[in-house]
C-alpha positions in Angstrom: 5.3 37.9 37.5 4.4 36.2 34.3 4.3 32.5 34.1 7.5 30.9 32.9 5.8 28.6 30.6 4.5 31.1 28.9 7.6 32.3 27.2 8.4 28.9 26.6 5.5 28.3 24.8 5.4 31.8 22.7 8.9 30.5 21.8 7.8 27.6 20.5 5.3 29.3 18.1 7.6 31.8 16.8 10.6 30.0 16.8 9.5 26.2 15.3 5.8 26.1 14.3 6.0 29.8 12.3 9.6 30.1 12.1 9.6 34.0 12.1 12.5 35.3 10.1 14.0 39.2 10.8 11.9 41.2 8.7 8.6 38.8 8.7 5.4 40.7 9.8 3.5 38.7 12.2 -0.9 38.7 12.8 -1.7 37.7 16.1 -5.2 36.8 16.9 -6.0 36.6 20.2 -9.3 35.5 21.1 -10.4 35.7 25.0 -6.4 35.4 26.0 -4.7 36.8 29.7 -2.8 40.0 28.3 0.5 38.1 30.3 0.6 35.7 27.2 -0.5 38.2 24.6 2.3 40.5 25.9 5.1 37.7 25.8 4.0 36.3 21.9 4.5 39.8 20.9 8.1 39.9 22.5 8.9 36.7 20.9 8.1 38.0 17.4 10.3 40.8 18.3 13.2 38.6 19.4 13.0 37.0 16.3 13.3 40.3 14.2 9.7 40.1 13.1 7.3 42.9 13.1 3.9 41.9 15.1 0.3 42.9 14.6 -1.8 42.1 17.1 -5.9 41.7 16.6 -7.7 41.6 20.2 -11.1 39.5 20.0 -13.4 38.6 22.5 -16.1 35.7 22.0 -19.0 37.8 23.4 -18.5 40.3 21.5 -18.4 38.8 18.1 -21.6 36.7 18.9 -23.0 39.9 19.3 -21.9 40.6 16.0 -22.7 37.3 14.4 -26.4 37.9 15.3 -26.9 40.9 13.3 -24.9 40.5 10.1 -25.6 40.9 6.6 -24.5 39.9 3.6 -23.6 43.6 3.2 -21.2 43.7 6.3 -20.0 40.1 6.0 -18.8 41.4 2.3 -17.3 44.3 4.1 -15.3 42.4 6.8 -13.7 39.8 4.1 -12.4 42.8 1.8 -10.7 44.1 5.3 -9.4 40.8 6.7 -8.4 39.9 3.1 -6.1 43.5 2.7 -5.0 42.3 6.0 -4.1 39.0 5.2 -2.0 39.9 2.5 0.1 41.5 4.3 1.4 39.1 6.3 3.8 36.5 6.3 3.3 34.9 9.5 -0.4 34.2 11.5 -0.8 32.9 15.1 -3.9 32.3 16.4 -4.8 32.1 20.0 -8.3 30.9 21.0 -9.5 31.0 24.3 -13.4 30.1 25.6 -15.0 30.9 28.8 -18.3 29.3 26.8 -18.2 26.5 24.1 -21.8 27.3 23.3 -21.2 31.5 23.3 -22.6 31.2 19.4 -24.8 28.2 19.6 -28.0 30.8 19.4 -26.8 32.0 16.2 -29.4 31.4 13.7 -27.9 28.4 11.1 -28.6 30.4 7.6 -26.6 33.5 9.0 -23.5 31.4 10.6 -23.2 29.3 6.9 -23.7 33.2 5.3 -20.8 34.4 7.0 -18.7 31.0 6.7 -19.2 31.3 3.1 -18.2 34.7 2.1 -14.9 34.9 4.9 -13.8 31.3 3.3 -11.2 32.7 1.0 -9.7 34.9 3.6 -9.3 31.4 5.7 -8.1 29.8 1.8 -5.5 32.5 1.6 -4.0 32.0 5.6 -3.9 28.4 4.9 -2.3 28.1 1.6 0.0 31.6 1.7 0.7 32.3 5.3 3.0 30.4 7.7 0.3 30.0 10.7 -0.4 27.8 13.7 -3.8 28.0 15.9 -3.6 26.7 19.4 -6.2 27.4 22.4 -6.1 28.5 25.7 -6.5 26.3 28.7 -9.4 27.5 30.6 -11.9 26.3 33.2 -14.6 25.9 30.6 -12.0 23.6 29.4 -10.9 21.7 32.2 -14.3 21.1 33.1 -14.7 19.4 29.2 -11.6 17.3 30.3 -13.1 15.9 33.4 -10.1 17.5 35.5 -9.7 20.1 38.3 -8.2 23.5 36.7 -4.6 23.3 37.5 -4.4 20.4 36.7 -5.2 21.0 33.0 -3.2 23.6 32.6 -0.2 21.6 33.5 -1.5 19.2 30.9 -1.7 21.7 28.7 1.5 22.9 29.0 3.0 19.5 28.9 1.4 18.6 25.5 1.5 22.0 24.0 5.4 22.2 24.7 6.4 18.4 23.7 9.5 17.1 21.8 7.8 18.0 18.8 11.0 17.2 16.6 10.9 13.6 18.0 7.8 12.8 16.8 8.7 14.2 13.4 11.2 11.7 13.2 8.6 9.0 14.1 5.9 10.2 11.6 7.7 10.2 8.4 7.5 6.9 8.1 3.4 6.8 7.9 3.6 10.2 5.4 6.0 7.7 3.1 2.9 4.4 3.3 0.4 6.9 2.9 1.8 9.1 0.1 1.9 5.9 -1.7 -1.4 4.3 -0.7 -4.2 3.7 -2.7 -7.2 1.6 -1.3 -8.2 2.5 2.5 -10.7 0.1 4.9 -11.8 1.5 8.0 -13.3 -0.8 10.8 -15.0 -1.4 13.4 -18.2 -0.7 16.2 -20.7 0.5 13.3 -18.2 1.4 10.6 -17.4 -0.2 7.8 -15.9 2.1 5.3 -13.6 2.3 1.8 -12.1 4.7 -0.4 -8.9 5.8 -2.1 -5.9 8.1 -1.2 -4.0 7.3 -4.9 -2.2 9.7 -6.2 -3.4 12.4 -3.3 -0.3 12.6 -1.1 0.0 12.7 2.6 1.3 15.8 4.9 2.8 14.8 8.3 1.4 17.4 11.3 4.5 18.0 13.6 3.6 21.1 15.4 4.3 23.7 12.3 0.3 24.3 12.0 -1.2 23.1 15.3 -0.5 22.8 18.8 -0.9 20.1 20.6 -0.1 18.1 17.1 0.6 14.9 16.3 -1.5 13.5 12.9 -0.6 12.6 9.4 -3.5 13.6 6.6 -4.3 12.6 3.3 -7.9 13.1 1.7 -10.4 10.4 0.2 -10.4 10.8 -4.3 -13.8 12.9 -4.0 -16.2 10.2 -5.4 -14.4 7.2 -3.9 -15.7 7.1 -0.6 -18.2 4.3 0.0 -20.2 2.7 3.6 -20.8 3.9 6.9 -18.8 5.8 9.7 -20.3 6.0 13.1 -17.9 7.9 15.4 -17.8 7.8 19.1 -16.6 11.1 20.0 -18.9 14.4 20.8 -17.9 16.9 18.3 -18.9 20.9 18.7 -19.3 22.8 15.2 -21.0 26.1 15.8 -21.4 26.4 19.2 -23.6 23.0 18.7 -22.4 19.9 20.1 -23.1 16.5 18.3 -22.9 12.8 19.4 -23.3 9.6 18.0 -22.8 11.0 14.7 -23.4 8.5 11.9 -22.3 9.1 8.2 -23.2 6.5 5.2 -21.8 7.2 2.1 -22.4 6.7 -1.7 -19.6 7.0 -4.1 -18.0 10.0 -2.2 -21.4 11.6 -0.7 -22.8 11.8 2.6 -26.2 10.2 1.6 -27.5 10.0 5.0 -26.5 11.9 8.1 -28.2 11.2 12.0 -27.2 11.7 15.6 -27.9 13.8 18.4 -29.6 16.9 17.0 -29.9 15.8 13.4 -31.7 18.8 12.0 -29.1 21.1 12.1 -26.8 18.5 11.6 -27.9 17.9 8.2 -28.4 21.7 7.5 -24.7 22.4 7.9 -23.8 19.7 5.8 -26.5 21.1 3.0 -24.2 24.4 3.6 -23.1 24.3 0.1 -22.6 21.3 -2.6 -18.8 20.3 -1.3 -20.5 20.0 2.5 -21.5 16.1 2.0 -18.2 15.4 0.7 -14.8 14.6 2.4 -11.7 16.8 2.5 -9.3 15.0 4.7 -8.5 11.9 6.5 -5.9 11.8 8.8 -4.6 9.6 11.8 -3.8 11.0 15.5 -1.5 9.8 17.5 -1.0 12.2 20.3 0.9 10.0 23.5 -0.8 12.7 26.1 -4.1 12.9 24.7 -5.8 10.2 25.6 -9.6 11.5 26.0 -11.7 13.7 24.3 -12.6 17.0 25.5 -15.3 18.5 22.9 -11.9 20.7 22.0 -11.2 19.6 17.7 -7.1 20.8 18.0 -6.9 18.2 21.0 -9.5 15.5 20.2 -8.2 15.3 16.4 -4.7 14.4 17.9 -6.0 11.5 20.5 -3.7 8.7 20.2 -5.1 5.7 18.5 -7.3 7.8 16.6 -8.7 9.3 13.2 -10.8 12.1 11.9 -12.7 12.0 9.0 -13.8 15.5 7.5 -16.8 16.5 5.5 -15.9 19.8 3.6 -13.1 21.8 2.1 -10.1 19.7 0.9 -6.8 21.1 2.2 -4.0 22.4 -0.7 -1.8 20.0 0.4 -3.5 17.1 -0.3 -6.2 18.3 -2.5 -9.0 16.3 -4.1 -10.6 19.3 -5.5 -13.5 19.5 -3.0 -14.6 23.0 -2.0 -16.6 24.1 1.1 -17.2 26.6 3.6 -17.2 23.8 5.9 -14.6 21.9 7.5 -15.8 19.6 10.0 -13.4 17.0 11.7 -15.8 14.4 13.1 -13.1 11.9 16.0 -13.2 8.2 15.7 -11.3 6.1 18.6 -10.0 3.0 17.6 -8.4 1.8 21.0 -9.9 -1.3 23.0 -11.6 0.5 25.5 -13.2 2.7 22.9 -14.6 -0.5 21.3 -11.5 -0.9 19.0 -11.0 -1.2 15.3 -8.9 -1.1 12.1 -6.9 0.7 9.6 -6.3 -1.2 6.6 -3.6 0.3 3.7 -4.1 -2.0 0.4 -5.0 -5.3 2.5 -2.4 -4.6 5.3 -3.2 -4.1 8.2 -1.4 -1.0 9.3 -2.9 0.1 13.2 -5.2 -2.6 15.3 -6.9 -1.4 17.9 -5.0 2.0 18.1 -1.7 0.0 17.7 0.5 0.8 14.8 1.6 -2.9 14.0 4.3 -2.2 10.9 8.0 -2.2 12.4 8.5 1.1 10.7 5.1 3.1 12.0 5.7 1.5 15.9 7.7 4.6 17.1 4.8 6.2 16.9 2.7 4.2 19.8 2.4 6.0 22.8 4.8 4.3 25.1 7.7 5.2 22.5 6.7 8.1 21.8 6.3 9.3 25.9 10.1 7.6 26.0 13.4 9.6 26.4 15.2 7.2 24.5 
């Protein structure tokens, strides 16, 4: 008997984050997922009067894959993905991981290869598609979350099915103060950072694109980004994971880049010119994710935090920088995470993880968790 939260959540995708319309055809990618779910996502498209495509994937396999490839068949998989791609109207992507690391033995040079050439398929699903990516809950990640395995899937669920239109509500506010922003200060344990949003815009996350969700971005002007960064969250790009990473900056470049395994660290931000330079900033404020988990779509949303993001610049709030990379590195500002500040042209807008304007406090976890 399948689970009952699954059609819930499959609802939720199809319904609010892609809003599938009669007529819409639907990619589904599902990477390492129980057929149960796969089964009941492809029933909800149906409901909706969408047509569904459906892409099976499994990690192993494709690490397999990723160890041989050549420019050659790299060329040959973005022309197919691309034809694909254009096809659709709607794209759901479900990622599951027995292994974190599966493609951590993939040599660097052929990993950036392949990020390079499939970037404009990726450019095209972002900017043209209606899409939202989510993972699945499995042991691997449980184990990441310091909790037994039932027990993270009912967190999952929880999070992944919250009153999503509530927070909308409570974010628009922080799109408004950041749409019109110009100068940014970032503080705190080893950071010490300014740079300015004029002019970009700001794009409020309310479970249309992501799930779990709960973040409004903006993006640094390319060249205005100046200091140091030192975030205090493990981060996993490429089957690596980092820690400790610190970032100093001169006029909008990463000028020098250390932490736990630094090498390849700094060989994925030489990936390409726009690598060393920022394409987002954005604040999380997630009520049920407290903790990171070495997982980006939940650690990026941690309440009382912000991600800062070396690489491709989003359409949405564009500052012209162009990548293969995108790489959301986690800072948490809360007390117990040694604290900090976001400053918005010399106000202070969040203190130690605490939206302080009148206007932003419906965002802080307590009101956000409330029924009211």
């Amino acid at each position: 008997m399948t689970d009952a939260r699954y059609k819930k959540l499959a609802d939720l995708l199809v319904f609010y984050s892609t809003k599938v319309r009669r007529g819409d055809v639907v990619l589904l990618e599902m990477i390492d997922i129980p057929d149960d779910f796969s089964i009941e996502l492809l029933r909800s498209v149906r409901r909706a009067g969408g047509t569904p495509l459906i892409e099976v994937r499994h990690s192993r396999v494709a690490r397999e894959m990723l160890r041989g490839t050549d420019p050659h068949q790299a060329d040959l998989v973005r022309d197919l993905e691309m034809y694909r791609m254009k096809k659709v109207d709607a794209y759901i992507a479900m990622r599951g991981s027995f292994n974190t690391s599966e493609i951590s033995d993939v040599p660097s040079d052929l990993m950036s290869m392949f990020s390079k050439k499939l970037r404009p398929v990726l450019n095209h699903r972002v900017n043209k598609t209606r899409w939202c990516v989510l993972r699945w809950p499995t042991p691997s990640m449980a184990q990441s979350a310091g909790m037994s395995t039932e027990a993270f899937e009912d967190f999952y669920f929880d999070v992944c099915t919250m009153d999503y239109g509530k927070m909308a509500r409570a974010m628009a506010p922080l799109e408004r103060r950041m749409s019109s922003a110009d100068r940014v200060v970032l503080k705190g344990p080893g950071t010490d950072l300014t740079f300015s949003i004029k002019d970009i815009g700001a794009k409020m996350c309310k479970g249309d694109r992501n799930i779990p969700d709960g973040e409004v971005f903006s993006c640094p002007i390319k060249n205005s980004v100046n200091g140091v960064i030192q975030f205090n969250t493990p981060t996993v790009y490429s089957g690596t994971r980092f820690e400790n990473v610190r970032l100093e900056f001169q006029d909008g470049k990463v000028i020098s880049a250390s932490g736990s395994h630094s090498e390849r660290l700094n060989k994925i931000l030489d990936t390409d010119a726009g690598a060393r330079y920022i394409g987002e900033f954005s604040l999380g404020f997630n009520p049920y994710i407290m903790n990171p988990m070495c997982d980006i779509l939940f650690d990026e949303k941690i309440a009382g935090s912000l991600h800062f993001t070396p690489g491709q610049a989003y359409e949405d709030c564009d500052n012209g920088n162009r990548s293969a990379v995108h790489w959301d590195m986690v800072l948490i500002q809360r007390p117990e995470w040694g604290g900090g500040e976001v400053w918005f042209d010399g106000k202070l807008i969040r203190k130690d993880g605490m939206f302080l304007p009148r206007d932003l406090q419906g965002l802080n976890p307590d009101r956000l968790k409330s029924k009211a």
